[in-house]
BAVEXVEX-484284 format. One record per residue (C-alpha): residue number from 1; residue in three letters; y, z negated, x. Coordinates in nm, 2 decimals. Each point is the difference from the previous one (the first is absolute). Layout:
SITE    n  res   north      up    east
SITE  NUM  ala       Y       Z       X
...
This chain:
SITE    n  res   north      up    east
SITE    1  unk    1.85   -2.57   10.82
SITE    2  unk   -0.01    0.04    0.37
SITE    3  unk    0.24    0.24    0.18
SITE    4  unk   -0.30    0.26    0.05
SITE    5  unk   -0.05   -0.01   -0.34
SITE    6  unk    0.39    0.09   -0.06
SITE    7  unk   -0.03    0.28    0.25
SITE    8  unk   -0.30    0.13   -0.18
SITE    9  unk    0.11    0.02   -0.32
SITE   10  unk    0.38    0.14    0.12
SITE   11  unk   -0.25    0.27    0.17
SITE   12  unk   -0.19    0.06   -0.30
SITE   13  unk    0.33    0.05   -0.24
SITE   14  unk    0.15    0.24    0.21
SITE   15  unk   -0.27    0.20    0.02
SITE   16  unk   -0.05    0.01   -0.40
SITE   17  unk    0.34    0.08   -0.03
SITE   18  unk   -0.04    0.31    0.22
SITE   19  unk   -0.35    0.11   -0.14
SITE   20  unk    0.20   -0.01   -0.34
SITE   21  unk    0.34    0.19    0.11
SITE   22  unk   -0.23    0.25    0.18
SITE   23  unk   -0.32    0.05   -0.15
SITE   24  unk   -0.20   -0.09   -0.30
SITE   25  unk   -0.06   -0.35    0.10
SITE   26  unk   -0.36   -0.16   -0.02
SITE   27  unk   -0.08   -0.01    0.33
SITE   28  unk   -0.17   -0.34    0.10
SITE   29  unk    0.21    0.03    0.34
SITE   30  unk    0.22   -0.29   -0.09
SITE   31  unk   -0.30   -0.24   -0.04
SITE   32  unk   -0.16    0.15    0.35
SITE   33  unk    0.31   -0.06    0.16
SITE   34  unk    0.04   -0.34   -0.15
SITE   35  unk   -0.33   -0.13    0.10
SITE   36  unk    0.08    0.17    0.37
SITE   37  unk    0.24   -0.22    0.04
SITE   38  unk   -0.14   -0.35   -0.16
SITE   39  unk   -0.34    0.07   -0.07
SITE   40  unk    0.03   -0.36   -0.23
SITE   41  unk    0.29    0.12   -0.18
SITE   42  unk   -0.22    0.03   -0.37
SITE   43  unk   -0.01   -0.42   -0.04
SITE   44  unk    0.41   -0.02    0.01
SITE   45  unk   -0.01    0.26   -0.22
SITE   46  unk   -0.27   -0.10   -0.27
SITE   47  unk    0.16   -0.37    0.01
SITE   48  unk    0.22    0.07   -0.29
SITE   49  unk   -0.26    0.13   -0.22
SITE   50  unk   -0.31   -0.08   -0.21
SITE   51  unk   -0.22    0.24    0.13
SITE   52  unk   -0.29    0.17   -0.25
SITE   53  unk   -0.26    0.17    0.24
SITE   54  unk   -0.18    0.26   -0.14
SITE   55  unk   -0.27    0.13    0.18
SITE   56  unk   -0.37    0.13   -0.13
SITE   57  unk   -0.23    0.30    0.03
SITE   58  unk    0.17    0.21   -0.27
SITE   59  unk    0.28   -0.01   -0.25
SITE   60  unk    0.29   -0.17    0.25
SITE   61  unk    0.29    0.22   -0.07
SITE   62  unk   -0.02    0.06   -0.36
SITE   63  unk   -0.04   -0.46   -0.06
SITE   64  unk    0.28   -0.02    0.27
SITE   65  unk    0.22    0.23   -0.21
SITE   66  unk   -0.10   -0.18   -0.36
SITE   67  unk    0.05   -0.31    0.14
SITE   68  unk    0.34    0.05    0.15
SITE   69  unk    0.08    0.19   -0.32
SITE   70  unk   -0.11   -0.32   -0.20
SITE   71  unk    0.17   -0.27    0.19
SITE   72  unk    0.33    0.21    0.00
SITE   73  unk    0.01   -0.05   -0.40
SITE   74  unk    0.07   -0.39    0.12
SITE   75  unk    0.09   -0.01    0.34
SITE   76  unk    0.33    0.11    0.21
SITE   77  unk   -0.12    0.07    0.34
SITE   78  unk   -0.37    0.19   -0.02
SITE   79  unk   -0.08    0.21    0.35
SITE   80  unk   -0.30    0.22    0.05
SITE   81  unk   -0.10    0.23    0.26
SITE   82  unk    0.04    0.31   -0.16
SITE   83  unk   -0.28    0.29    0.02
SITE   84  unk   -0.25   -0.21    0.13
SITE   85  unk    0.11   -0.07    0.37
SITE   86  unk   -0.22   -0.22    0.01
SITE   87  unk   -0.01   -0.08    0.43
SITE   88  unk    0.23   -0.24    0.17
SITE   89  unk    0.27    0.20    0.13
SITE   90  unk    0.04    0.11   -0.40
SITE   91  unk    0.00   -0.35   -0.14
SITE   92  unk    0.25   -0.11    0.25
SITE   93  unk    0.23    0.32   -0.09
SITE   94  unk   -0.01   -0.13   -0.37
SITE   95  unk    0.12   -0.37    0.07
SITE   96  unk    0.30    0.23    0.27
SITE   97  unk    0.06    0.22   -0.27
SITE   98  unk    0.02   -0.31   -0.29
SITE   99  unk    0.39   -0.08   -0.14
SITE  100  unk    0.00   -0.36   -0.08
SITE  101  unk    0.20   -0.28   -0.03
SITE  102  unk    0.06   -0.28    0.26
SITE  103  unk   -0.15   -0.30   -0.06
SITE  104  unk   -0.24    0.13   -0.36
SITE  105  unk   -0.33    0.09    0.03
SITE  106  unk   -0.20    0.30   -0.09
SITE  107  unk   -0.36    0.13   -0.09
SITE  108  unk   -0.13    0.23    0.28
SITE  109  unk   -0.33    0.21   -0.18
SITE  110  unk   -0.13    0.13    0.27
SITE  111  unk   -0.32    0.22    0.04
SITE  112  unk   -0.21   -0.03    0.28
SITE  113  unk   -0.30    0.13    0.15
SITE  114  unk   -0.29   -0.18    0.05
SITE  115  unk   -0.05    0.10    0.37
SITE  116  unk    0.35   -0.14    0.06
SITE  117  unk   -0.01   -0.33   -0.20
SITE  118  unk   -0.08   -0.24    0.30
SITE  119  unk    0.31    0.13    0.21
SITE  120  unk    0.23   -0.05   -0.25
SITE  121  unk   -0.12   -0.27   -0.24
SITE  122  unk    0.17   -0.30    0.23
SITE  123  unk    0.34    0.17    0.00
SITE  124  unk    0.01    0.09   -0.34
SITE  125  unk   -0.13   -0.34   -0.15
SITE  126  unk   -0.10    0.12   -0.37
SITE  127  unk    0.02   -0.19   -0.28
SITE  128  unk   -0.26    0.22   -0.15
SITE  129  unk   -0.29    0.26    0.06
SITE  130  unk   -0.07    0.22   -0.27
SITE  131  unk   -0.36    0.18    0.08
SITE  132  unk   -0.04    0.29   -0.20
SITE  133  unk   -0.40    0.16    0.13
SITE  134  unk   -0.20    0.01    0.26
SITE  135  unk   -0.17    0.33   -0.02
SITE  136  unk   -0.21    0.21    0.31
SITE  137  unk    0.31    0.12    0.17
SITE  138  unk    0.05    0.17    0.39
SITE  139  unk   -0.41   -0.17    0.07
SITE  140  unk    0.07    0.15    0.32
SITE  141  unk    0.27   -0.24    0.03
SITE  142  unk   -0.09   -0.33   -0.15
SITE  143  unk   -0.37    0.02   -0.02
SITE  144  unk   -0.07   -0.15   -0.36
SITE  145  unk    0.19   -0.13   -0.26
SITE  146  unk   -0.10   -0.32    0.10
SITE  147  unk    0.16    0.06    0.26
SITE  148  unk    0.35    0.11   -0.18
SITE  149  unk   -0.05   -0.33   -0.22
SITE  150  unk   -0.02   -0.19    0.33
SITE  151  unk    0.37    0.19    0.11
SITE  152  unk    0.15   -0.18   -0.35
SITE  153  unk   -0.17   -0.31    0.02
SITE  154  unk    0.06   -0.10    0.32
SITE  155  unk    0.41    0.07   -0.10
SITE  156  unk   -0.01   -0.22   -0.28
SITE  157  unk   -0.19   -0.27    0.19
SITE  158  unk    0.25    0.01    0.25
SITE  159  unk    0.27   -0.10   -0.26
SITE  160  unk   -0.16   -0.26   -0.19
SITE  161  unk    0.28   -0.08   -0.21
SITE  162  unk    0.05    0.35   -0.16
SITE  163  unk   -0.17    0.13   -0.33
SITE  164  unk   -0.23    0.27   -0.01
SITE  165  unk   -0.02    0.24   -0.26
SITE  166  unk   -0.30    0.22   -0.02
SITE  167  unk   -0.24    0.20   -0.22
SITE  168  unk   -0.26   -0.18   -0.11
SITE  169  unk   -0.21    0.30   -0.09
SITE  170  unk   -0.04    0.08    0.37
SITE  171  unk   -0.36   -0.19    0.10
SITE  172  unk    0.12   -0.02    0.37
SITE  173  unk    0.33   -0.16   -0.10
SITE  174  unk   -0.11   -0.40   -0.08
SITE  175  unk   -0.29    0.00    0.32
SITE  176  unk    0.22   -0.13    0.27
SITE  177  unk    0.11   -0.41   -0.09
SITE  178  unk    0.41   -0.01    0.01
SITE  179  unk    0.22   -0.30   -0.02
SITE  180  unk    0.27    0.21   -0.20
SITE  181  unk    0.09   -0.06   -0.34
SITE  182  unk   -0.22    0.26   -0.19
SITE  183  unk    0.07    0.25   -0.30
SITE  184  unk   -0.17    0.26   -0.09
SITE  185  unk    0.03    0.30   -0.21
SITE  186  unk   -0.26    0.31   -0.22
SITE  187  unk   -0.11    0.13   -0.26
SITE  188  unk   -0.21   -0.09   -0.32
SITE  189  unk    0.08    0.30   -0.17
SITE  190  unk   -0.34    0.18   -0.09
SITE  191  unk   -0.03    0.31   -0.22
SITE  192  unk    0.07    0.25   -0.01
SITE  193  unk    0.14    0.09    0.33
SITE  194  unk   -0.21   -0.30    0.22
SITE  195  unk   -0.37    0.11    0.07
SITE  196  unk   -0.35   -0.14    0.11
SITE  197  unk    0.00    0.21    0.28
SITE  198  unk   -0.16   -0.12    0.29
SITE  199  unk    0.20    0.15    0.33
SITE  200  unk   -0.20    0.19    0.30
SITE  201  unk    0.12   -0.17    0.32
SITE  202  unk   -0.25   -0.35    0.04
SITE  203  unk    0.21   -0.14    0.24
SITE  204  unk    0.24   -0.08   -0.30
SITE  205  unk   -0.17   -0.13   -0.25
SITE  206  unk   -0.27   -0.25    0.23
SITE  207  unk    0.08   -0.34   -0.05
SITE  208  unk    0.26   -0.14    0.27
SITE  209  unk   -0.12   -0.33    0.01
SITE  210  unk   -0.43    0.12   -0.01
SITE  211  unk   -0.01    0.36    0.05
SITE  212  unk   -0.16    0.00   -0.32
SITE  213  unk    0.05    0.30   -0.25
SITE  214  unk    0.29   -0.12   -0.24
SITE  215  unk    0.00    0.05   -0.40
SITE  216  unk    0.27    0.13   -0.21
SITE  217  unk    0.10   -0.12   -0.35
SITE  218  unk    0.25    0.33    0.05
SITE  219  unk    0.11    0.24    0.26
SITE  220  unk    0.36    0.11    0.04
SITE  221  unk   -0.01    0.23    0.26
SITE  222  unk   -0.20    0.02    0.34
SITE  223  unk   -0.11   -0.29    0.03
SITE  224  unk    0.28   -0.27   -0.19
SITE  225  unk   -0.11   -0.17   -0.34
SITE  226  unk   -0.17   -0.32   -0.12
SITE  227  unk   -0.28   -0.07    0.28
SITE  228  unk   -0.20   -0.26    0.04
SITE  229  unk   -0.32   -0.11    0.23
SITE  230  unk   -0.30   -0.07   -0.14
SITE  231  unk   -0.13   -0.19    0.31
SITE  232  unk    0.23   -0.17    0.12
SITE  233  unk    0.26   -0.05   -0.28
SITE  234  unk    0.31    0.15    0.17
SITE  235  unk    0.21    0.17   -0.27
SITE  236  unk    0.36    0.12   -0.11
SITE  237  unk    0.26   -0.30   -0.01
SITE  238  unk    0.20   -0.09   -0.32
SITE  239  unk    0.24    0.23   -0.07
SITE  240  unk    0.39   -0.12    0.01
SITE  241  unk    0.09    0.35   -0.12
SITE  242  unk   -0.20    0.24   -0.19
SITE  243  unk    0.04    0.40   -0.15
SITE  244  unk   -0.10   -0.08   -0.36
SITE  245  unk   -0.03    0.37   -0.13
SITE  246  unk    0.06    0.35    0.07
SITE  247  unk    0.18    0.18   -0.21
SITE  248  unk    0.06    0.33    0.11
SITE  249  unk   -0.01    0.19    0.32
SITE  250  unk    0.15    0.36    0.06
SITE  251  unk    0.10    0.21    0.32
SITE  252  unk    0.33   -0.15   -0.02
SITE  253  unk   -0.03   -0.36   -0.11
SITE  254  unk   -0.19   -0.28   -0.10
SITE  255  unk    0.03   -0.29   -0.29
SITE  256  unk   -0.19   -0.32    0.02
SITE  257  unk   -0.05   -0.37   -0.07
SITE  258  unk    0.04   -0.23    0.25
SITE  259  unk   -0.05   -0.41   -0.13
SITE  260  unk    0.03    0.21   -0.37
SITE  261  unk    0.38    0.14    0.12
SITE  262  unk    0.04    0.36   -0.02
SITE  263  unk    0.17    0.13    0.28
SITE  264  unk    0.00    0.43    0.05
SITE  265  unk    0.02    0.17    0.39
SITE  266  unk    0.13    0.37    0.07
SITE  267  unk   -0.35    0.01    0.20
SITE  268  unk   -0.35    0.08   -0.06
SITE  269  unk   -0.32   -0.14    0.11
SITE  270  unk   -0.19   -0.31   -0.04
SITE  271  unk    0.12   -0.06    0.39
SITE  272  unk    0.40   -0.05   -0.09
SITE  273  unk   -0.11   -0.27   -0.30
SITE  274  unk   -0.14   -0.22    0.27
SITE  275  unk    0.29    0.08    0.17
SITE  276  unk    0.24   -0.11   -0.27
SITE  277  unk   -0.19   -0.28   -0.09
SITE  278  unk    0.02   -0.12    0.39
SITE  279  unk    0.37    0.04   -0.01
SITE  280  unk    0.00   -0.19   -0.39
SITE  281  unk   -0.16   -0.26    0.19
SITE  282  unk    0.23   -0.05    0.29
SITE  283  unk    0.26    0.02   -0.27
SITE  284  unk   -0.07   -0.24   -0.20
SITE  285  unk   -0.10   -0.26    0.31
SITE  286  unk    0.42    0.08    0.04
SITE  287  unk    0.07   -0.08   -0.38
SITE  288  unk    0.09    0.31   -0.09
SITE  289  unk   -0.04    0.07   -0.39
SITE  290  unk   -0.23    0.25   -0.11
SITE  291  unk    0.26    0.17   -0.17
SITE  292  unk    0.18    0.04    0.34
SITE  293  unk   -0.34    0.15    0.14
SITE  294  unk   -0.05    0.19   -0.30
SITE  295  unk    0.32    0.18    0.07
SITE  296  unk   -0.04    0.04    0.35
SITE  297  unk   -0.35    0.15   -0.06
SITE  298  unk    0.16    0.27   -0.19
SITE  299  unk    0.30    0.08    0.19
SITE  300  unk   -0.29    0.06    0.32
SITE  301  unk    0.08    0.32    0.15
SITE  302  unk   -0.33    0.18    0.17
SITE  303  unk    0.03   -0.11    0.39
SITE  304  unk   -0.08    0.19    0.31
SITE  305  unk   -0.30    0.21   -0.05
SITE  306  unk   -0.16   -0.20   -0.29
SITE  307  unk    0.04    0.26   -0.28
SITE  308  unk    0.32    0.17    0.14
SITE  309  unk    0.13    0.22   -0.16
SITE  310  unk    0.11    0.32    0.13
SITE  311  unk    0.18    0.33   -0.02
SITE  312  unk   -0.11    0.32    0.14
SITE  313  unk    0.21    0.28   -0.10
SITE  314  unk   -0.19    0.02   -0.37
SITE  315  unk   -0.25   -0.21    0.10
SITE  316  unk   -0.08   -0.34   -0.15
SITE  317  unk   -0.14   -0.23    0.31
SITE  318  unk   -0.18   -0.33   -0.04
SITE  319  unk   -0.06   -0.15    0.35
SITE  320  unk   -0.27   -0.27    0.08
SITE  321  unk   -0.08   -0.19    0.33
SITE  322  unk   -0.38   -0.11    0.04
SITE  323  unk   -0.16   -0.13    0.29
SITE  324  unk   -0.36   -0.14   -0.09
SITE  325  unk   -0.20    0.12   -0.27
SITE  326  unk    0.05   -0.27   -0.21
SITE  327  unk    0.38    0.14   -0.02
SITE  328  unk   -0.08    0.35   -0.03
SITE  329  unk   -0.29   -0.05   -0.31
SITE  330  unk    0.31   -0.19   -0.17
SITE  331  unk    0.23    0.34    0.05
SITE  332  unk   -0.30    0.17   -0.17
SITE  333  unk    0.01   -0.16   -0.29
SITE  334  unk    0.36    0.06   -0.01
SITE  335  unk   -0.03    0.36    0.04
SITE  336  unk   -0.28    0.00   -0.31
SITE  337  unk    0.28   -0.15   -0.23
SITE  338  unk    0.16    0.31    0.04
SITE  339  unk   -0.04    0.28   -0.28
SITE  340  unk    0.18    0.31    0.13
SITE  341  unk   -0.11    0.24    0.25
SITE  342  unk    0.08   -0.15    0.37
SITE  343  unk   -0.06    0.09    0.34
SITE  344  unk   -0.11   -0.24    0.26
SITE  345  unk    0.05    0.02    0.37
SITE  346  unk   -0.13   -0.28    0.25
SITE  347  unk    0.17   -0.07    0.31
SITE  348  unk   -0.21   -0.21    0.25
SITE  349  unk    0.10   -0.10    0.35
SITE  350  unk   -0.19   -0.23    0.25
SITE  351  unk    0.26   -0.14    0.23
SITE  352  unk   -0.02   -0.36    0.10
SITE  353  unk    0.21   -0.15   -0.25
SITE  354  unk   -0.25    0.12   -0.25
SITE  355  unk   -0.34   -0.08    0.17
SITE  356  unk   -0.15    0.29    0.17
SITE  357  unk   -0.30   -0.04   -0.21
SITE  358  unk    0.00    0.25   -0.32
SITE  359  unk   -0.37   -0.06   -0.11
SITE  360  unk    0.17   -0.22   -0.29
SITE  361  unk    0.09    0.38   -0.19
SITE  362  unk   -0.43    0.02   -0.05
SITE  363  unk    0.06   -0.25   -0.24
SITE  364  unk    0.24    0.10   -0.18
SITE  365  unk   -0.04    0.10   -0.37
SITE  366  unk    0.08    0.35   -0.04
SITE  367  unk   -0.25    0.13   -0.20
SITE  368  unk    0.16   -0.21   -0.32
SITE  369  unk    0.27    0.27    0.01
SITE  370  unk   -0.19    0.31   -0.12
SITE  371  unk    0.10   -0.08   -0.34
SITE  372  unk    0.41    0.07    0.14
SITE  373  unk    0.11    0.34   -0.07
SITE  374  unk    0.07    0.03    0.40
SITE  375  unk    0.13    0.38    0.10
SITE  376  unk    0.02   -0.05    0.35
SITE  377  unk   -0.11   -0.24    0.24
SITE  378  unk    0.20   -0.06    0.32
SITE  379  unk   -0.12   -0.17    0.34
SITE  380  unk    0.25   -0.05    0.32
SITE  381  unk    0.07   -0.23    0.30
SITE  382  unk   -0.22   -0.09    0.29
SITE  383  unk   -0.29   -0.06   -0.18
SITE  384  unk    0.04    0.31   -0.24
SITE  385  unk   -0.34    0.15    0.08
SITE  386  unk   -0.16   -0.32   -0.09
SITE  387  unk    0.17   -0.10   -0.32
SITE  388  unk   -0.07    0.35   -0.07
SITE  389  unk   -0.37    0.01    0.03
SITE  390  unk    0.01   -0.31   -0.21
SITE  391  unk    0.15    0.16   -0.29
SITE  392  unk   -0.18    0.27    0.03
SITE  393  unk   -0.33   -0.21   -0.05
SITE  394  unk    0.16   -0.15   -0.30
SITE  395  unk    0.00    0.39   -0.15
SITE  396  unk    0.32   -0.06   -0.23
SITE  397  unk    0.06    0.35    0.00
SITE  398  unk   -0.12    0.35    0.09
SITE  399  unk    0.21    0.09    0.26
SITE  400  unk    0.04   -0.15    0.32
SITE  401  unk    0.22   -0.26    0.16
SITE  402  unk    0.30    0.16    0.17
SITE  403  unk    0.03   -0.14    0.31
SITE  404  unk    0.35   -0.03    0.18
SITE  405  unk   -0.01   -0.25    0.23
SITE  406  unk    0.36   -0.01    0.09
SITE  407  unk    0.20   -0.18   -0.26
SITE  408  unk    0.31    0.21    0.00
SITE  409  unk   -0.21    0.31   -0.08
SITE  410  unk   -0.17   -0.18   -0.28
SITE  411  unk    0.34   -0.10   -0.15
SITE  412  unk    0.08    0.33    0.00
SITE  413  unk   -0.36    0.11   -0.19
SITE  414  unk    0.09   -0.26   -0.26
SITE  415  unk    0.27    0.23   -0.10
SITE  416  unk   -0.25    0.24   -0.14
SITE  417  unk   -0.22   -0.21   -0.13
SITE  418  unk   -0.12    0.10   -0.33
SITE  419  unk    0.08   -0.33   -0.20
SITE  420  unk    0.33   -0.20   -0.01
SITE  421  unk   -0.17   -0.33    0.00
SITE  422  unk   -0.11   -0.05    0.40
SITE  423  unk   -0.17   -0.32    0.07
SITE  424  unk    0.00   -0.07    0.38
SITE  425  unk   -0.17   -0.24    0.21
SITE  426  unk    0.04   -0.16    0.30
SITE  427  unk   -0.08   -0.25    0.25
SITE  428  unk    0.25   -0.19    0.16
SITE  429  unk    0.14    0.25    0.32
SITE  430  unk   -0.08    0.28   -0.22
SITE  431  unk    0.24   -0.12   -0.25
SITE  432  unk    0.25   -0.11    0.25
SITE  433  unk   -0.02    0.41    0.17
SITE  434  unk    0.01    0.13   -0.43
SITE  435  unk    0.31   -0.21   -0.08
SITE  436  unk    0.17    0.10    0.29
SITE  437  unk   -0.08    0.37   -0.02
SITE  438  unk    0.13   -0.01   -0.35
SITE  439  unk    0.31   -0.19    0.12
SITE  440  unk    0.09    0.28    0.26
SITE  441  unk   -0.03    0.28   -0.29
SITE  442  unk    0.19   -0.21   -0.22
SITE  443  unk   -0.22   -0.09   -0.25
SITE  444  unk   -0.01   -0.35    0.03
């Protein structure tokens, strides 16, 4: 390591050790000031470490954290980046953070975000992608998911010798040719809970290779399942691991099959399964026994603003982040599993970091919650009056949305709400503002 590096790092401890003597600590200051310094300082870092990049449309934080929980049951020295920081200053405040032995080495699992994957990729130098989706996410950024694909593929091509773990059921995931090792992952669980159902948007379900219309032996969700082209014979790869059956699925967990092991999560929807059986995949690439995952899967504690839950005086909170619509019709079947009375409120920002295009919230499914016995239907952030007209359309109930489009004063209208159950939604600055509204009032 050179002498920059040393400075950088001595830099970067000192300042963590203030941040925690003087405030709450989480700042990603440290990781800005190391990279300041020696803007290369990540490779030195990473060198000890078999690095697991995790990195897809949707479904990042909760594999990162099954993963890490999973590879703990057989290994000393697991690192993460907690809550998702996902950008480089955050990965390199992970490896600054990391206690480790001289001369061992470690397994860095390490989310990352697509955009960011080409600037960091060469320092890091995985020894495995994991791609979870590719759904339409921040258009306005990317352009297509073709486009998003293009992001991961061109990461893995650039380190031929890693593996790449992906979903299989993702159409867009197999049309790019890589030189990687290959394994994939999904589902051949079909009734009752997997449908027929052909999804709206076109873009996804067109052939990748023709452009052609694809066919389904079974649909998932959106637009993941058992494809195939009848033109031009592109279709899902062999499966290396597969969910087998559905057992049961409730608000507040899930037990399934995966390769005809049972395995039960303290989270709903079909969204976490292919989360857990991403993570059961990168698992068992690291020989860990399914009776290890198994009792890391159960042991998972809901993470950062996937199904948090949270106390409001006397009210029950469950928190979710969405950010594309395939995300948010996911949280909506969530909400249906739920058979007490509830109140909703949707908080929905439009800030950079989570594409300034909203048009996504047209799609969403609203209208399969009139069944719910919803009391009262909230709307807030900088896009309350649009969420709100949404909802409105979806005519869940007879009163209007309230509309508080500051988040503090909504916190304090959950108070009265009329239910103890509140399930809230967010996109990703919106829930960064909620959480740390709540955090100043002391409820979280």
């Amino acid at each position: 390591m050179s002498p920059r590096s040393h400075l950088a790092q001595f830099i970067a401890h000192t300042s963590r050790k203030f941040l925690t003597t003087f405030t709450n600590g989480g700042s990603s200051l440290p990781g800005k000031l190391a990279l300041t310094i020696d803007p290369n300082i990540l490779e030195p870092l990473a060198a000890d470490y078999d690095v697991i990049v995790v990195t897809g449309t949707n479904g990042k934080t909760l594999t990162t954290s099954l993963i890490v929980r999973a590879l703990r049951e057989k290994y000393d020295h697991v690192i993460t980046n907690e809550s998702g920081s996902n950008m480089k200053q955050g990965i390199v405040g992970t490896f600054l953070a990391a206690k480790k032995k001289a001369n061992t080495r470690g397994i860095a699992v390490l989310e990352v975000d697509e955009g960011s994957l080409k600037r960091i990729i060469p320092e890091l130098n995985p020894q495995t992608f994991v791609h979870t989706n590719i759904f339409a996410d921040q258009l306005d950024r990317y352009g297509s998911t073709q486009n998003v694909y293009q992001l991961l593929a061109d990461a893995s091509i650039s380190m031929p010798e890693a593996t790449v773990i992906s979903n299989g059921d993702i159409p867009v995931i197999r049309s790019i040719e890589l030189p990687n090792r290959r394994i994939f992952f999904g589902f051949d669980a079909i009734e009752p809970y997997i449908h027929q159902t052909i999804p709206q948007t076109s873009e996804d379900i067109h052939c990748p290779n023709c452009q052609n219309l694809l066919e389904y032996e079974f649909i998932t969700y959106a637009n993941q399942g058992n494809y195939h082209c009848t033109h031009c014979g592109y279709h899902r790869p062999s499966l290396d691991a597969k969910v087998t059956q559905i057992h049961e699925l409730k608000p507040d967990g899930t037990r399934f099959d995966i390769d005809g092991i049972t395995f039960e999560l303290p989270v709903a929807g079909h969204y976490n399964i292919y989360n857990a059986l991403a993570a059961y995949t990168t698992a068992r690439e690291y020989d860990v026994a399914s009776e290890q995952i198994q009792a890391a899967f159960r042991q998972t504690e809901r993470v950062f603003g996937r199904q948090e839950l949270m106390t409001l005086e006397d009210k029950e909170i469950v928190f979710n982040l969405v950010k594309n619509t395939v995300g948010l019709n996911q949280v909506i079947k969530i909400v249906q599993l739920e058979d007490e009375p509830m109140s909703l409120a949707f908080i929905l920002h439009n800030n950079d970091a989570d594409g300034t295009e909203i048009d996504w919230i047209d799609d969403g499914d609203f209208e399969a919650l009139k069944e719910q016995d919803i009391q009262q239907i909230y709307a807030s952030g900088m896009e309350a009056e649009a969420i709100a007209k949404r909802l409105e359309e979806a005519k869940l109930i007879d009163t209007p949305v309230r509309r508080h489009p500051d988040i503090d004063a909504l916190i304090e209208q959950l108070k009265q709400a009329p239910t103890q159950r509140i399930h809230v939604v967010a996109n990703y600055t919106a829930m960064m503002e909620f959480r740390k509204a709540m955090q100043e009032n002391g409820y979280l």
